[in-house]
N, C-alpha and C positions, 0 to 999 in steps of 0.2 A: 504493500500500500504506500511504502515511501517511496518507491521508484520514480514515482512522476512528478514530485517536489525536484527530487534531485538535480534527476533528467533536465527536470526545468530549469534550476538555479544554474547547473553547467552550460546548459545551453545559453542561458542570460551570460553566463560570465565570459563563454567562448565568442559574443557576439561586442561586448565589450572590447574584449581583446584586440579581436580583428578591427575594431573602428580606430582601437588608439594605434595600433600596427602601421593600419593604413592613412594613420594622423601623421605617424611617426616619419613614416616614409617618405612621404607627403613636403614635411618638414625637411627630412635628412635632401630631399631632390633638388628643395628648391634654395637649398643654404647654400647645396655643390653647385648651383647654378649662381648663386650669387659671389660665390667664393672664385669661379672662376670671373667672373663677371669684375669684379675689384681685384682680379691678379690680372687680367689683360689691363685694365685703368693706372696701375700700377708701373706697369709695364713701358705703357708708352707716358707715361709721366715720366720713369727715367733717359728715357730714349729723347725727350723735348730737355732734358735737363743736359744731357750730354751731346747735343745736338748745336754744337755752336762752334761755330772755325777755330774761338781762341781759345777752347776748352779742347779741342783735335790735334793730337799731338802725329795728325796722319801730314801736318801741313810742315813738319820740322823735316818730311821726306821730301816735298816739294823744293823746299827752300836745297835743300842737297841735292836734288836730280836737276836744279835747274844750273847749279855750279857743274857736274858731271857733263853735263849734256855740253857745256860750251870750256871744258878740261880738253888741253893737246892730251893724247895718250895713243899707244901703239904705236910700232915700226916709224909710222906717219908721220906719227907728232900732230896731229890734226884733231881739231874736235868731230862733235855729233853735227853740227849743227848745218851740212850738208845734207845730211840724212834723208832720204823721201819716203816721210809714211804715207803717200799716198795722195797727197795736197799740194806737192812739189816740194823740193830740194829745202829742208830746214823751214816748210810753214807746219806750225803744231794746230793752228785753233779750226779745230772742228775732225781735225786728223782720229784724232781715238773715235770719235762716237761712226767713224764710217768702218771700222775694223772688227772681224781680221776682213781683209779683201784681196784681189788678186793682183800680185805686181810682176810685171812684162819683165821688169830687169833678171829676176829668179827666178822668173815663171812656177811661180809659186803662191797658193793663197797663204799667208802667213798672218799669225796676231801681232798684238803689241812685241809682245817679247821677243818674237821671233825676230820681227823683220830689225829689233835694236841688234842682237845677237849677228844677223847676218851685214848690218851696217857695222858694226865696231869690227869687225872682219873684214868684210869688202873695203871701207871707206878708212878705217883706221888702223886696220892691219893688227888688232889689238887679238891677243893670247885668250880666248874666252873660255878656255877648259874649267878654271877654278870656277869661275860663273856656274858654266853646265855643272858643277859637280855639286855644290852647294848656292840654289839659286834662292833662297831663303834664308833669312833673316834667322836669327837663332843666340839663345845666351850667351852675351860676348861679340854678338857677331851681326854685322851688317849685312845689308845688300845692295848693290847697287841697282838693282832690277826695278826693286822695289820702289827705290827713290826714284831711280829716273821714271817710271810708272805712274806715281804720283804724280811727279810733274806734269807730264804728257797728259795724260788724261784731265789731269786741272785743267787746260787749257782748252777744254771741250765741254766743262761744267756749263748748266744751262742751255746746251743743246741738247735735240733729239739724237737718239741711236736710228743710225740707217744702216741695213744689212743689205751690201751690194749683192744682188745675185745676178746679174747680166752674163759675168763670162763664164764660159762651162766647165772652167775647174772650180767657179764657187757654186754652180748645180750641184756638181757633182759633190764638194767637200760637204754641202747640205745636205745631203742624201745619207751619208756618211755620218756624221751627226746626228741624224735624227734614226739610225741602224742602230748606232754605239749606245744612244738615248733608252732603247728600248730592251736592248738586248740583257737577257738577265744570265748570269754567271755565278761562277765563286761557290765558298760554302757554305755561304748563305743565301746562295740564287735567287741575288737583287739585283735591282735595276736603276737607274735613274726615276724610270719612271715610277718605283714603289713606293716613292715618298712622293716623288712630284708629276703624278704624271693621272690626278683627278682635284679638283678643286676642296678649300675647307681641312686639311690637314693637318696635324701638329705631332710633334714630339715635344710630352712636356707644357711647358707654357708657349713656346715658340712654333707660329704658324709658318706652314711650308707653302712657298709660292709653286704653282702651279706651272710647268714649263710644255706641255705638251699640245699647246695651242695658245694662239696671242688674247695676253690678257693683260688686268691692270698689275697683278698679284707679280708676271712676269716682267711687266715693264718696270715694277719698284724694286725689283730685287738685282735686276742686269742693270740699272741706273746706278746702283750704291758700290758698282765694284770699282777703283781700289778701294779699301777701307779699315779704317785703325779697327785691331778685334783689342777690344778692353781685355779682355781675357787671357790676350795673347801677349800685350806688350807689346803690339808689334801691327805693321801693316801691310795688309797680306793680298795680292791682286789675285784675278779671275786664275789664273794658271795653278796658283795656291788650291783656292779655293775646291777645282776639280780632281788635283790629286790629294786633297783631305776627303774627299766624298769617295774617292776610291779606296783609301784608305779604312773609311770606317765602313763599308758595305765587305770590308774583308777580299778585296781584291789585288793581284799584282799593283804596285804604284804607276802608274806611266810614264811616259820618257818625257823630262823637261821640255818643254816646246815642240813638242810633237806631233805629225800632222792627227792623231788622234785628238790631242785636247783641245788642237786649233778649229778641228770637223765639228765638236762637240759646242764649243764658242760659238761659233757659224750660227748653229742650230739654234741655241738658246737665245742669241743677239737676235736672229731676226722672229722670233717668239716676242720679243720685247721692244721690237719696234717701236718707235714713234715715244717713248720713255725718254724722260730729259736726266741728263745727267747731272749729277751733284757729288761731285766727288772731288779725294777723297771725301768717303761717309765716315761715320765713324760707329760701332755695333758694340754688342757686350765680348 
């Protein structure tokens, strides 16, 4: 004859339960949404805080790439400042945002790095092995890439990126690019595109821009390269940047300046089209 007091009382108490569960829950969902909601706020508050030329210590590599760039050095004794990235014989401003592109002299689509490597060679007859061996910046230890990269690219700040595809080795090195983009490897059998290659992404608190078709996410992310990493100490250009991503996807590194990571450039540059540059940026 108690059974149905009980029955009842359990069932009142198991319906309890479940409303404050689903109170709870309710609660716990929308704290996580608020919690993320003031860690992205947070976020880019420190990114406006650190976001100012004389607080960017990316701009002490300018000031050195622009003494390099007009330094006699090699065989020659000659500076940079003949150099043709592509705007003719020693013109810099609008040079980086048109690159990598293809130049007649090498017959070669080449990036930034490349075609300085191939001028400090051809035009100054300069030794660039220590370069190729350690082209990054490191405790103790400079680069000149780096600065002279800074520099260059400063001088395209406020312009749009235009990704030449007119002549048919830069089809083809786009094609190439966007193969390398997709292709998953290694043993973790990732890709480019398994972090960036659908929109809304993140690791973490930090959102992954989208490269695998032209967007804004792409155009902000190919606009900010070179850039001081706070993290790093250091300021680290596009060429950096894609053998760290080789890097942490657990793959062979790639060869400094090599028509791979120049294909892959290609590819993401002109994803990012019509993106105005402001560089150096400066990141965590």
């Amino acid at each position: 004859m108690r059974s149905k007091p009980i029955g009842g009382a359990l069932a009142g108490l198991a319906a309890i339960a479940l409303t404050l569960g689903l109170t709870a829950l309710g609660s716990a969902q929308d704290g996580a949404s608020s919690g993320a909601s003031n860690s992205a706020a947070e976020i880019e508050r420190y990114r406006k805080m650190i976001d100012d030329p004389m607080a960017n210590p990316g701009f002490l590599n300018v000031d050195r790439g622009e003494a390099l760039w007009s330094e006699a050095r090699g065989d020659k004794a000659v500076s940079l400042e003949t150099c043709d990235l592509g705007e003719g014989p020693g013109v810099l401003e609008g040079a980086y945002a048109k690159l990598p592109r293809y130049f007649k002299d090498s017959d070669q689509v080449m990036d930034l790095e490349q075609r300085l490597l191939w001028c400090m060679e051809k035009v100054q007859a300069f030794d660039t092995k220590a370069i190729r061996a350690k082209p990054f910046s490191g405790p103790g230890r400079g680069s000149d890439m780096e600065d002279l990269v800074a520099f260059i690219a400063n001088k395209s700040s406020g312009m749009k990126i235009e990704a030449p595809l007119a002549h048919p080795k830069e089809k083809e090195l786009y094609r190439i690019g966007e193969a390398l983009f997709f292709r998953r490897s290694s043993v973790m059998d990732f890709s480019c595109a398994t972090c960036h290659g659908a929109p809304n992404k993140r690791i973490r608190t930090t959102d992954l821009p989208q490269f695998d078709t032209p967007n804004p996410s792409a155009q902000a992310s190919m606009a900010s390269w070179p850039t001081y990493r706070v993290s790093q100490s250091a300021t680290r250009t596009m060429q950096h940047r894609l053998w760290d991503c080789y890097r942490q996807m657990r793959m062979p590194a790639p060869g400094y300046a090599s028509e791979a990571v120049t294909a892959l450039a290609l590819y993401l540059n002109k994803n990012a089209e019509g993106g105005e540059l402001k560089v150096p940026s400066i990141k965590r």
